[in-house]
C-alpha positions as CSV (number, residue, x, y, z in Angstrom):
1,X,0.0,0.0,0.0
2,X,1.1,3.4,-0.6
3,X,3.0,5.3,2.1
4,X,3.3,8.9,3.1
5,X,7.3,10.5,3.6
6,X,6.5,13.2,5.9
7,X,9.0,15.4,7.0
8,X,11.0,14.2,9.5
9,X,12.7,15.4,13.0
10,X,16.4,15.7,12.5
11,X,17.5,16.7,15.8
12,X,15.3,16.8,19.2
13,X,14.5,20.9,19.0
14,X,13.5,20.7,15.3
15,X,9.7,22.0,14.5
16,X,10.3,22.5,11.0
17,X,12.5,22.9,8.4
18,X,13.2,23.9,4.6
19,X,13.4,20.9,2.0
20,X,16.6,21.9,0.3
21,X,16.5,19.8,-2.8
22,X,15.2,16.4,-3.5
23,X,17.7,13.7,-4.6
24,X,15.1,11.8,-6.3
25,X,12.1,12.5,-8.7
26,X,8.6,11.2,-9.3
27,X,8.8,7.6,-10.8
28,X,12.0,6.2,-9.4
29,X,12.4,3.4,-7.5
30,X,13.8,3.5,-4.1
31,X,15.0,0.7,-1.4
32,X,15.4,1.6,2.5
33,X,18.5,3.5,2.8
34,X,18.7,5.2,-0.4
35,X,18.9,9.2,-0.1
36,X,15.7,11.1,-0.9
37,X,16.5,14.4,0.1
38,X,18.3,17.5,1.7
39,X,17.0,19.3,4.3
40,X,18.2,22.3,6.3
41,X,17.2,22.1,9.9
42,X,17.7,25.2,12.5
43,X,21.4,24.2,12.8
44,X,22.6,22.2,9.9
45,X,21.7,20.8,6.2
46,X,21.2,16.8,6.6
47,X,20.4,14.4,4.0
48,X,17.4,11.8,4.3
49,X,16.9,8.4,4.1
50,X,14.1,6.4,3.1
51,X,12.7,3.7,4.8
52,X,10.6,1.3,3.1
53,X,11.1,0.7,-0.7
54,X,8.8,1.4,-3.5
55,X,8.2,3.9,-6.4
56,X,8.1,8.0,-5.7
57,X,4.8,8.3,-6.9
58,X,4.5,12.2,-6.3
59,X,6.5,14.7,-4.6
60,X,4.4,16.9,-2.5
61,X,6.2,19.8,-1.3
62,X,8.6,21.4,-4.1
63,X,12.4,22.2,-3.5
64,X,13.1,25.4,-1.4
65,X,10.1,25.5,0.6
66,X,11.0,26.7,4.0
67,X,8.6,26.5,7.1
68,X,7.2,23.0,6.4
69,X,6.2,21.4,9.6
70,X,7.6,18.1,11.0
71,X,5.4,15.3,10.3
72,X,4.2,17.3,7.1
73,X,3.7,14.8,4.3
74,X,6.2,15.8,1.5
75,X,5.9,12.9,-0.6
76,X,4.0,9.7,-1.8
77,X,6.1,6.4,-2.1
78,X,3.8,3.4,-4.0
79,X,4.2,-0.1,-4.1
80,X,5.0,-1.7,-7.2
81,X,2.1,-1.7,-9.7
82,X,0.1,0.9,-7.5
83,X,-1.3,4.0,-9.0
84,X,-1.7,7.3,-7.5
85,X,-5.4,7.0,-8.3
86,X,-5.7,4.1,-6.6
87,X,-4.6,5.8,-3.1
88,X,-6.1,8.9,-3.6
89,X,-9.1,8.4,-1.0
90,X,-6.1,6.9,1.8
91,X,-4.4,10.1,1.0
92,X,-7.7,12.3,1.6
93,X,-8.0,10.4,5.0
94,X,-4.6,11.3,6.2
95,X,-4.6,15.1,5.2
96,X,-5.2,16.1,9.3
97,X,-1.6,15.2,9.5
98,X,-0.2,17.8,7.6
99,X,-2.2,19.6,9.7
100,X,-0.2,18.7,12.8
101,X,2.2,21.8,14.1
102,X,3.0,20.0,17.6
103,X,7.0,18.9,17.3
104,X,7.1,14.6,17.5
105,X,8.5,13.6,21.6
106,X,11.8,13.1,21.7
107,X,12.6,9.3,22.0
108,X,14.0,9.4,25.9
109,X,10.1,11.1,26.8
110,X,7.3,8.7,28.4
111,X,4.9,10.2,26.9
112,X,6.4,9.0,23.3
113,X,3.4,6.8,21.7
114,X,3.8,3.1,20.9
115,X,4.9,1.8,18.2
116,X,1.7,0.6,15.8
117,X,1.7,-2.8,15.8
118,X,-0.4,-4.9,13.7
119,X,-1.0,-8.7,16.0
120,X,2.4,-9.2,17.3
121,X,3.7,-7.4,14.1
122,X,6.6,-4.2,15.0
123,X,6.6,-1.3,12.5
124,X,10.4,-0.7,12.7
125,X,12.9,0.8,9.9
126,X,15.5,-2.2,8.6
127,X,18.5,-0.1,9.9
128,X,16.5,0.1,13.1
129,X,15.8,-4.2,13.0
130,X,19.3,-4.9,11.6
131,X,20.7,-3.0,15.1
132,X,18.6,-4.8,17.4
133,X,19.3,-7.8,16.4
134,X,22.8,-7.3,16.9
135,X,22.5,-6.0,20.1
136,X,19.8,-8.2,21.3
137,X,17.2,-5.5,21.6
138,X,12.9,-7.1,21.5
139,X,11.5,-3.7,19.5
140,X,8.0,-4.6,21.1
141,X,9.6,-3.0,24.4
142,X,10.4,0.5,22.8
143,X,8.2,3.1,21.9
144,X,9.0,4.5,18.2
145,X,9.4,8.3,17.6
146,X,9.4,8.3,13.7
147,X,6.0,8.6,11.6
148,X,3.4,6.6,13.2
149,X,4.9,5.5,15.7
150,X,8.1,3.6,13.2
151,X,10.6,2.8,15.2
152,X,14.0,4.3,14.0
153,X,17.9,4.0,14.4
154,X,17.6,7.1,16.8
155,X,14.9,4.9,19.1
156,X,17.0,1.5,19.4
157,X,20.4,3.6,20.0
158,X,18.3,5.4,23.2
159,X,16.9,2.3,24.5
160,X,20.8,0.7,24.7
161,X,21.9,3.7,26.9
162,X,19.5,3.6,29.4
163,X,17.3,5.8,31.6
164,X,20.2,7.6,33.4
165,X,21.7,8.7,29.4
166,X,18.5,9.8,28.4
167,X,18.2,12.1,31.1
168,X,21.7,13.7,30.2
169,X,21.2,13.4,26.6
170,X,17.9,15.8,26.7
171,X,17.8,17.0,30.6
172,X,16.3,20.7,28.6
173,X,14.0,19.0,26.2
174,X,12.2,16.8,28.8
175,X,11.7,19.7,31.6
176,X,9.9,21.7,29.3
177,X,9.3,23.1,26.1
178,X,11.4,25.7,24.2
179,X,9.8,29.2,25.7
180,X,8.8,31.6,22.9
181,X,11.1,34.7,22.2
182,X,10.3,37.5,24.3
183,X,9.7,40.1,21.5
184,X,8.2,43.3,23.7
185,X,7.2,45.6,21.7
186,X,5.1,44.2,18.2
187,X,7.1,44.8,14.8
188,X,4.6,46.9,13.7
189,X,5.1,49.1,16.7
190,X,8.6,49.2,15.9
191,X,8.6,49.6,12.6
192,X,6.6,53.0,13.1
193,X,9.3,54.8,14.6
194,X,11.9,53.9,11.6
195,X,9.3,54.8,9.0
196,X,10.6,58.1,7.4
197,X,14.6,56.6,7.1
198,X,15.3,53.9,4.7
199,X,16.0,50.4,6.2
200,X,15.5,46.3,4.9
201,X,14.0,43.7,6.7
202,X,15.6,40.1,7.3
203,X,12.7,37.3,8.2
204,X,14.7,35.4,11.0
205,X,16.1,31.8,9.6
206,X,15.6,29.0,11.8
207,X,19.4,29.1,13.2
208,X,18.0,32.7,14.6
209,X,15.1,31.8,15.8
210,X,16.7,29.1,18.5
211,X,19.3,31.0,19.2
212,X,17.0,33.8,20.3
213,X,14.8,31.3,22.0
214,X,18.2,29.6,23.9
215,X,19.1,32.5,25.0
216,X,16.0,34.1,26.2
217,X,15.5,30.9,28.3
218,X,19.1,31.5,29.2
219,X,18.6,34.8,30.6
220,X,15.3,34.7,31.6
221,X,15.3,31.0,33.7
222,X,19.3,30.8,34.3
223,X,20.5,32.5,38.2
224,X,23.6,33.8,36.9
225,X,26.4,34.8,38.6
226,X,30.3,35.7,37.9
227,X,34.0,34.6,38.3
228,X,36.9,36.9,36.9
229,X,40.5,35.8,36.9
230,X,43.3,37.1,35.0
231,X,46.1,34.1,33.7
232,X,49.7,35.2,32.8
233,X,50.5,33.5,29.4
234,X,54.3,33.9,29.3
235,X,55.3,30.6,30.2
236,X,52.1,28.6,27.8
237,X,53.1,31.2,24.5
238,X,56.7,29.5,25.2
239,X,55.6,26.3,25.4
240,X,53.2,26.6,22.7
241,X,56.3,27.5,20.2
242,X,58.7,25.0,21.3
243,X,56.0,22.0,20.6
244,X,55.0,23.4,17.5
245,X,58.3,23.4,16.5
246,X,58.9,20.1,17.4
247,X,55.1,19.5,15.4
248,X,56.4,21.0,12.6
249,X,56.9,18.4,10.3
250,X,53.2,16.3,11.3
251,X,51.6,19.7,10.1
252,X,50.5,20.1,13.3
253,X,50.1,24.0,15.0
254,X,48.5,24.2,18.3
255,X,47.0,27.1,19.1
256,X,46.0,28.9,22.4
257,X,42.6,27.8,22.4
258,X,43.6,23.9,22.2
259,X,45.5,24.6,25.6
260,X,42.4,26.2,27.1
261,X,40.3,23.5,25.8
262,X,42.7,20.8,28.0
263,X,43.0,23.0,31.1
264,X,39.1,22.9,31.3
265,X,38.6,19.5,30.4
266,X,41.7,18.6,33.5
267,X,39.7,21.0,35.3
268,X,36.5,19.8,35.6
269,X,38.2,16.3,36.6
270,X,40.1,17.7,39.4
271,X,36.5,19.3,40.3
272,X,34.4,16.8,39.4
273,X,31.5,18.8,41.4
274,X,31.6,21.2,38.7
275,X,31.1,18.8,36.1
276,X,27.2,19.0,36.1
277,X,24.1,19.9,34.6
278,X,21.0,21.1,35.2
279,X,18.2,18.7,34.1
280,X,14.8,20.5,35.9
281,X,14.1,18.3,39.1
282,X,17.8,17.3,39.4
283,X,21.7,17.9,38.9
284,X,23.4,15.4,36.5
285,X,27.1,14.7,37.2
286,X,29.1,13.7,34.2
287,X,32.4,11.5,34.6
288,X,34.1,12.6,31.4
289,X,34.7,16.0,30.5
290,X,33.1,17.1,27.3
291,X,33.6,20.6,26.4
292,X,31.7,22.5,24.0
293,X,33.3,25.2,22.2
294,X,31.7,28.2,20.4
295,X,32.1,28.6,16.6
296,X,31.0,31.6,14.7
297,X,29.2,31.1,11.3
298,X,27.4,32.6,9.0
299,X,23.9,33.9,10.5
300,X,24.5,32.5,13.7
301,X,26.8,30.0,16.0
302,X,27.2,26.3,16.9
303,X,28.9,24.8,19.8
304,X,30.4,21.4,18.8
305,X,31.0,19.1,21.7
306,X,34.9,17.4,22.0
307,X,33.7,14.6,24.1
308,X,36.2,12.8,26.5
309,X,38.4,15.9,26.4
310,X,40.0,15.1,29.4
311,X,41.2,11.7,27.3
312,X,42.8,13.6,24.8
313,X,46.4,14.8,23.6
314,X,46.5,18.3,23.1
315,X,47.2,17.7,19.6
316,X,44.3,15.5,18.9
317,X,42.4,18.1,20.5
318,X,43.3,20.8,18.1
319,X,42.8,17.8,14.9
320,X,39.1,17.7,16.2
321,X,38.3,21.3,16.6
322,X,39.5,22.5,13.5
323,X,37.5,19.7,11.7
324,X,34.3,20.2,13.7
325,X,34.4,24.0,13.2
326,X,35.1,23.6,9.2
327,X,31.8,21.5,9.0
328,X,30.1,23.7,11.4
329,X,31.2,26.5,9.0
330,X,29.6,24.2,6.4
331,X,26.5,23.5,8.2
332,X,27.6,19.6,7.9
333,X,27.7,19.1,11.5
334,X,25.3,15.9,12.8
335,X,23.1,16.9,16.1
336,X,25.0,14.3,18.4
337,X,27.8,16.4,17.1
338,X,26.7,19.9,19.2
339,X,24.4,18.5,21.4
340,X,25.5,17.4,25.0
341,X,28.3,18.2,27.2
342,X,28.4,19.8,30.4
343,X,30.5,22.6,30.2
344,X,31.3,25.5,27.1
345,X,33.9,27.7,26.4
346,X,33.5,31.3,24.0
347,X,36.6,32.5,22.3
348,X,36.9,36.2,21.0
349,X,40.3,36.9,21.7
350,X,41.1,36.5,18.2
351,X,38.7,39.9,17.8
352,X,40.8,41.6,20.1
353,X,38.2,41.4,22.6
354,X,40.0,41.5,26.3
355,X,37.1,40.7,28.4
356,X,33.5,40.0,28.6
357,X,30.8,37.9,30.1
358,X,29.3,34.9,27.9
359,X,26.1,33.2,28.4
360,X,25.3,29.6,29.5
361,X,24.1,27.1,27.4
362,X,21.6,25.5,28.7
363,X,21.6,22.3,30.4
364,X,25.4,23.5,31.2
365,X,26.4,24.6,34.5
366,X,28.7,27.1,33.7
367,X,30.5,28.6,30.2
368,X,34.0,30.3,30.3
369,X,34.5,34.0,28.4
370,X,38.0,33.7,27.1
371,X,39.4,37.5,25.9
372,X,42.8,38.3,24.6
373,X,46.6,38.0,25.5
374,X,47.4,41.7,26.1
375,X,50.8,42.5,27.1
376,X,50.6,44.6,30.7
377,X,53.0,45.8,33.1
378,X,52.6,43.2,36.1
379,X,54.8,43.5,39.6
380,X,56.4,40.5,40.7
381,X,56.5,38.8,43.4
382,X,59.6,40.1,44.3
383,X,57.8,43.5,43.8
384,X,59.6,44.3,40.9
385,X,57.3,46.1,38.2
386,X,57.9,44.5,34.2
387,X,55.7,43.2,31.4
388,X,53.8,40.1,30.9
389,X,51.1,38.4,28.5
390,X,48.0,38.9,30.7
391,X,44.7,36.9,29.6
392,X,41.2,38.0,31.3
393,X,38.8,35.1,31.7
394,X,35.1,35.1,32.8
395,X,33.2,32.5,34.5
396,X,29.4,32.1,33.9
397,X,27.9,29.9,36.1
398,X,24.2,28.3,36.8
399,X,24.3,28.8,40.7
400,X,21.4,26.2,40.9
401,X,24.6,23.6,39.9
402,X,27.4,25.1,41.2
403,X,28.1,27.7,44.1
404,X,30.6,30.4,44.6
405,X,33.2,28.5,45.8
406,X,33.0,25.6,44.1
407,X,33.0,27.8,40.9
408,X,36.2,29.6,42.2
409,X,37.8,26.0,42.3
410,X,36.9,25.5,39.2
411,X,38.3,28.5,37.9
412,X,42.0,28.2,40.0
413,X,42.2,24.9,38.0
414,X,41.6,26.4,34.9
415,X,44.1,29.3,35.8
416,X,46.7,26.5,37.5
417,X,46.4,24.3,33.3
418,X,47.5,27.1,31.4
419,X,50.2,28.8,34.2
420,X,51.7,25.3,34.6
421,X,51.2,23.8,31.4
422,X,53.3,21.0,31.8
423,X,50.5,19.2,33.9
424,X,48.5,19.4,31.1
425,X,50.5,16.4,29.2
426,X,50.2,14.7,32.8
């Protein structure tokens, strides 16, 4: 029988999205796993799988359209010999679907409906069968999050971490929705003020739109509070050159932020306290330290995760970052790629900003403001006055997770990794 593609959720925030460009066209033949599409999410362009096999029978939502809702059908697939005519009243009957503007659950939420089943019969995706049976998985114990109920890759991978990693995979997306941006006054309102000088409007994109709505929650649900420290740089900038030197011939250049990537990741181990997130009606302490770093693209900003930081070289750390912030550059990054961690750090040093105060990301219990190495007269301990490479830092933390002094311990080990580098290779 024939089978609506609706549009699917590509990460666990996604309400909608823009159908790039279809890979395929009415009247080809398609098998589970073939590519059928591109479509730009709020974050990143992803390409999409089919499922079941059968002919594209009509392609219902044209290349380029933004705005179409998850769950929207976008496309017809027919069994063999099956004519659109001969689906058209099953098609009729499942228009109030295209209708629905209520994002699917994410796959860790209880109140994710059952997989359809048919007798003892488990609608599940082949990639999705093919995994539990190598794991040992029984599909009629897990609820399915893809169209009707199908379970999918995403659904058996959930079910084999448990309860405790679905609460730290989505702590945010279970508490509560995503809030609505605060706008104040109406555009029109606005608008009236500016309407003698010349100006252009710019719709928001979807990367906008959740960055506004992060960061109203942010502001608006987040107790903030503040840590300052200042971190000479002499001795790292020297033993930043001498490895690279050494590097040279791998190709190989560290750079400041991979040291300040390490020294929060040794951090957050030596205060493993700190290493926490909020998730609503509990704090969730991590073991490894993943670090999520901001990148700046076009339009917006992603924070890719370096997970098991604290695991890592320096230089393996610096491979990672440059290839996750290329993609993010590219909008190729996956979700699992800048979702998670516990713990972010913003960069604008390299704008020749020296100081300011960054903020958190939620579920993350604190983010670290990174300015400039600006070279200032210091005094010594022996109280003599001379020069040094002085760096200003900025803790943001979510006092529900941490307190003051915990965060300060935080911060002295931050400050003690890139002073004393050497215990960053220990």
């Amino acid at each position: 029988m024939a089978t609506e593609i609706l549009m699917p959720a590509l990460s666990p925030t996604m309400e909608e999205g823009t159908l790039a460009k279809w890979l395929v066209k009415e009247g080809d033949s398609v098998s589970s796993g073939d590519l059928l599409a591109e479509i730009e999410t709020d974050k990143a362009t992803m390409e999409f799988e089919a499922v079941d096999e059968g002919i594209v029978g009509k392609i219902l939502v044209a290349e380029g359209s933004e705005n179409v809702k998850v769950n929207e059908p976008i496309a017809i697939l027919l069994d063999e010999g099956e004519s659109l005519g001969d689906v058209a009243a099953d098609t009729t009957s499942s228009a109030p679907v295209a209708e629905a503007t209520t994002p699917p659950t994410p796959p860790a939420s209880p109140a994710t409906p059952p997989a359809p089943r048919d007798g003892t019969r488990v609608f599940a995706s082949p990639l999705a069968r093919r995994i539990a049976a190598d794991k040992g998985i029984d599909l009629s114990q897990i609820k399915g999050s893809g169209p009707r109920g199908r379970i999918v890759k995403a659904d058996v991978e959930t079910a084999t971490l448990g309860p405790q990693a679905a609460v730290e995979s989505s702590p945010s997306d279970a508490a509560a929705p995503t809030p609505a941006v605060a706008t104040g006054a109406s555009a029109s309102q606005i608008l009236g003020a500016y309407q003698d000088r010349p100006y252009s409007e710019h719709p928001l994109d979807g990367m906008r739109k959740t960055i506004a709505a992060r960061l109203t929650e942010a502001k608006q649900t987040i107790p903030h509070f503040y840590l300052r420290r200042s971190v000479s740089l002499d001795a790292l900038l020297a033993f930043r050159s001498e490895l690279n030197a050494q590097l040279a011939d791998s190709g190989t250049k560290l750079s400041v932020n991979d040291f300040v990537i390490k020294a929060c990741a040794r951090a957050l181990q030596n205060v493993p306290d700190a290493n926490a997130i909020w998730a609503g009606d509990r704090i969730v302490k991590l073991e490894r330290s993943d670090v999520a770093v901001a990148v700046a693209v076009e339009g917006g900003l992603f924070t890719p995760v370096l997970t098991n930081s604290d695991l890592k070289s320096i230089s393996a750390l610096s491979e990672e970052m440059k290839d996750l912030a290329a993609r993010a550059r590219d909008r190729k990054l996956a979700p699992h790629e800048y979702q998670g961690g516990s713990f972010s750090i913003s960069n604008l040093g390299m704008f020749g900003v020296e100081n300011f105060d960054a903020v958190i990301n939620p579920p993350h219990g604190a983010i670290l403001a990174v300015g400039a190495g600006v070279r200032k007269p210091v005094v010594g301990e022996d109280g003599e006055l001379s020069t040094a490479t002085v760096m200003s830092m900025t803790l943001s933390v979510d006092h529900r997770v941490i307190d003051g002094a915990l965060g300060a311990r935080l911060l002295e080990q931050i400050v003690v990794g890139l002073e004393k580098p050497l215990v960053l290779l220990a």
